[in-house]
N, C-alpha and C positions, 0 to 999 in steps of 0.2 A: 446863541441861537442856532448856528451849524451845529455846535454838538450837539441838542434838543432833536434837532431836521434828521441827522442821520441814524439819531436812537430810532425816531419815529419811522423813517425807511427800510430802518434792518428789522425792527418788527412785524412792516406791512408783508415786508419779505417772506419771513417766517410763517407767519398766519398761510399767507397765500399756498406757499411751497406744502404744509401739510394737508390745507383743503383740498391740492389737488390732488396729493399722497392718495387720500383718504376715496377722492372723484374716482380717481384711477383702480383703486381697490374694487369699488363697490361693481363699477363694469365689468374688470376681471373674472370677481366669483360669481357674478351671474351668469355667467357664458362657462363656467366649469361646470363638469355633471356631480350628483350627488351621489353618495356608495352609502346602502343598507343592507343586511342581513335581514333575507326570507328566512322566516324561522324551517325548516324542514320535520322539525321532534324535537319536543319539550318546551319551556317556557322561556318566552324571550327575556325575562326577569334577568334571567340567569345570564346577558348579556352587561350590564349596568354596570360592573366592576372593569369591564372590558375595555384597553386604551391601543388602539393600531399605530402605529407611524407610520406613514408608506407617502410614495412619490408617483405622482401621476406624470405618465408621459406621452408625448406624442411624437415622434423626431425626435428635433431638438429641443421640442420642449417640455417643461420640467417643471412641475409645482409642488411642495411637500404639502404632507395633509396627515390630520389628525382624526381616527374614528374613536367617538365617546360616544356612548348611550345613545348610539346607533344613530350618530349621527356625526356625518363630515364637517371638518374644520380647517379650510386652507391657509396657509400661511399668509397669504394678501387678505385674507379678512383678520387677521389677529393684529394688535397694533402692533403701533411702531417699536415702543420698546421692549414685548415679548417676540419680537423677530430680531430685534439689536443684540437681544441674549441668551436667545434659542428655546426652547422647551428645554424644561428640567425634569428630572425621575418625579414620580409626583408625591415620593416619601420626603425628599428634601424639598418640593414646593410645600409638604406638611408643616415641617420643622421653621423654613422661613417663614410661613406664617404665622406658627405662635412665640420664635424667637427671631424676630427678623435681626436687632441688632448683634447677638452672636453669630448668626447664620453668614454673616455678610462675606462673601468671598467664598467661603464653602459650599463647594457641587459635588463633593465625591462621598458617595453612603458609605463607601468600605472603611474612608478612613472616619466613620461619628462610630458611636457609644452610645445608646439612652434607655434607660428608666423611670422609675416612676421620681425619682428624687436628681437624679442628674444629668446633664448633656455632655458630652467628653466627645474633643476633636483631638488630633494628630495627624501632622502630612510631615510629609523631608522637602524640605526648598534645597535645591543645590544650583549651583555654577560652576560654570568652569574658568579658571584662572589664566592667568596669562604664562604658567608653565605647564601649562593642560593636566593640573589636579583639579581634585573635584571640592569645592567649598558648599560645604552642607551643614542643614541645623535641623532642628526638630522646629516645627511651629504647632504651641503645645493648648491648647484651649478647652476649660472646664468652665459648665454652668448650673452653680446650684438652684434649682426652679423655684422654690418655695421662696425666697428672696430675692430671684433673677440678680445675683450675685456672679461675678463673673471674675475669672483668674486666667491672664493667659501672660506667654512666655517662650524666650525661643530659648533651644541649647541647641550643642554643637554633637553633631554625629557620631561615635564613639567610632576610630579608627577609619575614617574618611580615606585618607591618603589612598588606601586598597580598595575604594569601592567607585563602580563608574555611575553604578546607577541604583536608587532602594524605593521599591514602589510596597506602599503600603496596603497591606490587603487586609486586615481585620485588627480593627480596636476593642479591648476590654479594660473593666474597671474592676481588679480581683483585690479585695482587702484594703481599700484604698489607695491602689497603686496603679498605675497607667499600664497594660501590657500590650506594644505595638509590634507588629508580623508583619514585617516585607519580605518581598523576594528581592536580592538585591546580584545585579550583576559585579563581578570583582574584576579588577586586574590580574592575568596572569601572565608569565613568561612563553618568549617563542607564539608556538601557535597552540596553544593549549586556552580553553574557553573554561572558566568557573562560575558556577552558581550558587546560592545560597539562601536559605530562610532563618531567618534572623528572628530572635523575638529580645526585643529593649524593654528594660523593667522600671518606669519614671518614676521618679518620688514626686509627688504634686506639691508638697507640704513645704520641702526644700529645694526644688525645682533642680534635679537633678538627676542623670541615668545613674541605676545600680547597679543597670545589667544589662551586657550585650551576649546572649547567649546563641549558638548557631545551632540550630532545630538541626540543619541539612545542606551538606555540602557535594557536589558532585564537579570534577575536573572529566574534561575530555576532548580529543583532536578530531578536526574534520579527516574523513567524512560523519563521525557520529555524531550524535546529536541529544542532547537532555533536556527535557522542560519541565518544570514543576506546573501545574495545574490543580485547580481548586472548585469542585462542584460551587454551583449555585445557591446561596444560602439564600435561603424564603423568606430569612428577617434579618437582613443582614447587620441592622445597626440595635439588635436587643441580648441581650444580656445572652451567655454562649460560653460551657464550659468547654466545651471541644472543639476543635477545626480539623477539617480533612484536608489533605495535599497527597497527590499523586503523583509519583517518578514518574515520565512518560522518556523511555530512550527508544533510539529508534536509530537508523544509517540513511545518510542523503548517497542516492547513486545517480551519478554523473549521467548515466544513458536512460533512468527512470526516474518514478516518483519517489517520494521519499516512504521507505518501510517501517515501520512500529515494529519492537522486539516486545514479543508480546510476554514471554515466557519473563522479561527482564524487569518490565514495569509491574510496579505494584504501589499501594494505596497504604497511607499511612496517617497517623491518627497523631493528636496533640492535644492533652487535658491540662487546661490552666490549673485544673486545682491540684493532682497529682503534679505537676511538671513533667509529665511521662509519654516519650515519642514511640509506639506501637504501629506494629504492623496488623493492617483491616486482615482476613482472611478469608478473601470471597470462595464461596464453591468454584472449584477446580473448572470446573464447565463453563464458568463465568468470566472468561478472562477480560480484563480490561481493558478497553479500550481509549484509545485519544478522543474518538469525535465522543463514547458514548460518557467518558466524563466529563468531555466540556457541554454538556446537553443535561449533563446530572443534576440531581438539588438535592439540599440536606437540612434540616430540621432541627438538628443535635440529638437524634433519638433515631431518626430513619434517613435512608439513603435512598433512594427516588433516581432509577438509571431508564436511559430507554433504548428497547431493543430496535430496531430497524431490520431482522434478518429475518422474519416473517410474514408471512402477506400480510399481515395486519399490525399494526404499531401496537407494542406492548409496554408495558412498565413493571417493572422491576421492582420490588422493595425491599432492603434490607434491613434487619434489627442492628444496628452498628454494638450494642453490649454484648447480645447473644451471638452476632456476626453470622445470623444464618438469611434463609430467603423466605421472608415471609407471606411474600404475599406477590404472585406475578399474573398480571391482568391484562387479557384481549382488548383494544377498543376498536370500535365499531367504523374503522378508518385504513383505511390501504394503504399499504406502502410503495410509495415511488420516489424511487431515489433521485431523480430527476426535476423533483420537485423542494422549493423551496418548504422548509417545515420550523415552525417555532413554539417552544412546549413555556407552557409556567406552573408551577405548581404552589397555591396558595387556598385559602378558605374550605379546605377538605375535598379541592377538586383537582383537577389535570386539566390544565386546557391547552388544547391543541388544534392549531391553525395551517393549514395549506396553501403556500399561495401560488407563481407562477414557475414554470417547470422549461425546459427546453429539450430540445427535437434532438434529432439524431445526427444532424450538424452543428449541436451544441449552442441554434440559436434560441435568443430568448419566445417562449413563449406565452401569451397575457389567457389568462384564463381565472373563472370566479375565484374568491377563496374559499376555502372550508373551514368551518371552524367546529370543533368537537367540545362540550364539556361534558367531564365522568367525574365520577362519586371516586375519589382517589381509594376507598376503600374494597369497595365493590367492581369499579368500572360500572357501573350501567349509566347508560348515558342521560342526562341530564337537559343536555341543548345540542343539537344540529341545525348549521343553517351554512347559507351558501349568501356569499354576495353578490348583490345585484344595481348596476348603474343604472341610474334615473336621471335620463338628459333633461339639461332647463333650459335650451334652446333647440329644439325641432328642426331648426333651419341649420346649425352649426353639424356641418358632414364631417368633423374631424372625426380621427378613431383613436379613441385613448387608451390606455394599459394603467396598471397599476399594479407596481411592485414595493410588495413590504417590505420593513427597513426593521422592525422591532417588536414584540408582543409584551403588553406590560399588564399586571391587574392587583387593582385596587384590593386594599385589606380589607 
């Protein structure tokens, strides 16, 4: 009978404890203000793909919030257990919802594959040992759709001992074979720092590596410095004969900021079906940049840069076969370097958002957002609008700000 009474109490518990969860929520988001986009030009339609993250703040206080189809979503109104596991990309909330038992555990889009016939996962699990080597495997997962048919499998890292760390950035399935890209950090001797991009060749059939092949290697002493980086791909988990990675070297100086060598970095190409690592050959006028490739997207046909060196935000497009400039476009948006800016490029458009900026003592300052979308072809603009808060208490004198965290949009 105690054990019956105490089942009975740890439930009344529960219950109670989420009613008030739930009490407590619903007073919260009614005392928070609401954020919409005034349309300023063109059709608010053209907002509906559009996903914000951003953090409302006041002081010390701090709420995250979600803008969808023009409409706020604070974290105290979302339940309990999409606050226990965060918000997800909403290409993988796609995939868990039509393959939720394969999906299980998997958050990262760089490492999936899919098509119309298959779903294909790869990541590297590693640890470190108790004589500080690195214990790594592949965790390797294939699903044929048409029978939700599922094969998965771990192997061991091909030459672990020499590597500290292999982050996976792009899966493909070429000829039925797994081909996975990391960047992976290496061991080296003294003070000397190596990097590397790797591409592993899986047999799915015999569960085994064929091939550990090394794209790119670079050694070098502080003060220099080398990063690979990788433009934004626009579908990042659909079928892909090419990948771009960019040398980006540069020197850290001890009494300033760190310098980019510009003349030293350059942009280079990798075709799965060729097996062929090519150097891009931008116009000489073009030189490359750090921030303007990590701001970059690509397509497997075109390369999408954006300039910031004009009063006005421009884009760039490259023919990456013909490797000329095909196409470079004004938008109808000023540039202030001062200001936070976040670009995507998807559905034949650009869209670009402005959010808050800071003063000339480099404090923050809250001001609307902006958001642009252009005809990625044309640039003519499509939608302009500015955000605007709609307080739902009158009598609540606080003053909130809101700073974006991410711009995401729907295929």
């Amino acid at each position: 009978m105690k054990r019956y009474l105490c089942s009975i109490i740890i439930g009344m518990v529960v219950i109670l404890s989420i009613g008030t969860y739930y009490v407590k929520v619903a007073s919260s988001a009614s005392s928070l203000p609401k954020y919409t986009f005034k349309t300023l030009e063109g059709s608010d339609k053209e907002l509906d793909p559009v996903i914000i993250n951003a953090t409302l703040e006041n002081g010390s206080f701090y709420e995250p919030l979600t803008f969808e189809s023009n409409t706020t979503t604070y974290a105290s109104e979302r339940s309990y257990l999409e606050n226990l596991y965060g918000r997800q990309d909403h290409q993988i909330e796609r995939l868990v919802k039509e393959h939720r038992a394969f999906m299980r555990g998997k958050d990262s889009i760089s490492s999936l594959y899919e098509d119309d016939d298959f779903l294909a996962y790869a990541w590297v699990n590693s640890d470190i040992t108790n004589n500080g080597k690195m214990d790594a495997e592949f965790d390797i997962g294939l699903l044929e759709k048409k029978d939700e048919e599922e094969t998965s499998f771990q192997i061991e890292l091909p030459d672990q001992e020499r590597i500290m760390n292999a982050d996976v950035r792009d899966v493909q399935l070429v000829h039925s074979k797994l081909q996975v890209l990391t960047m992976n950090d290496v061991n080296s001797s003294d003070d000397k720092q190596t990097k590397e991009v790797h591409l592993y060749t899986i047999d799915l059939a015999n569960k085994k590596v064929l091939s550990d092949k090394t794209l790119l290697s670079e050694t070098f002493t502080y003060p220099n410095q080398v990063d690979f980086e990788m433009p934004i791909d626009i579908a990042p988990s659909q079928p892909n004969n090419m990948v771009l990675i960019s040398v980006i070297k540069g020197v850290n100086h001890e009494d300033g900021p760190y310098e980019e060598k510009l003349n030293e970095s350059k942009l280079l190409s990798y075709n799965y079906e060729t097996e062929k690592v090519e150097t891009v050959k931008l116009p000489k006028r073009e030189l490359l940049s750090l921030g303007m490739v990590e701001s970059g997207y690509v397509d497997g046909k075109n390369l999408y840069l954006i300039d910031k060196k004009s009063d006005n935000y421009r884009i760039k497009m490259f023919d990456l076969s013909s490797q000329t400039l095909t196409n470079d476009m004004e938008l109808d948006l000023a540039v202030n370097k001062k200001e936070q800016n976040f670009a995507a490029i998807k559905n034949g458009r650009v869209y670009f958002l402005l959010g808050n900026g800071v003063d000339q003592m480099d404090n923050l300052t809250y001001k609307p957002a902006k958001l642009l979308i252009a005809d990625i072809k044309t640039g003519k603009t499509l939608y302009k609008g500015e955000s605007v808060m709609q307080a739902t208490n009158k009598k609540n004198g606080r003053k909130f700000g809101i700073f974006i965290d991410e711009l995401e949009v729907k295929q």
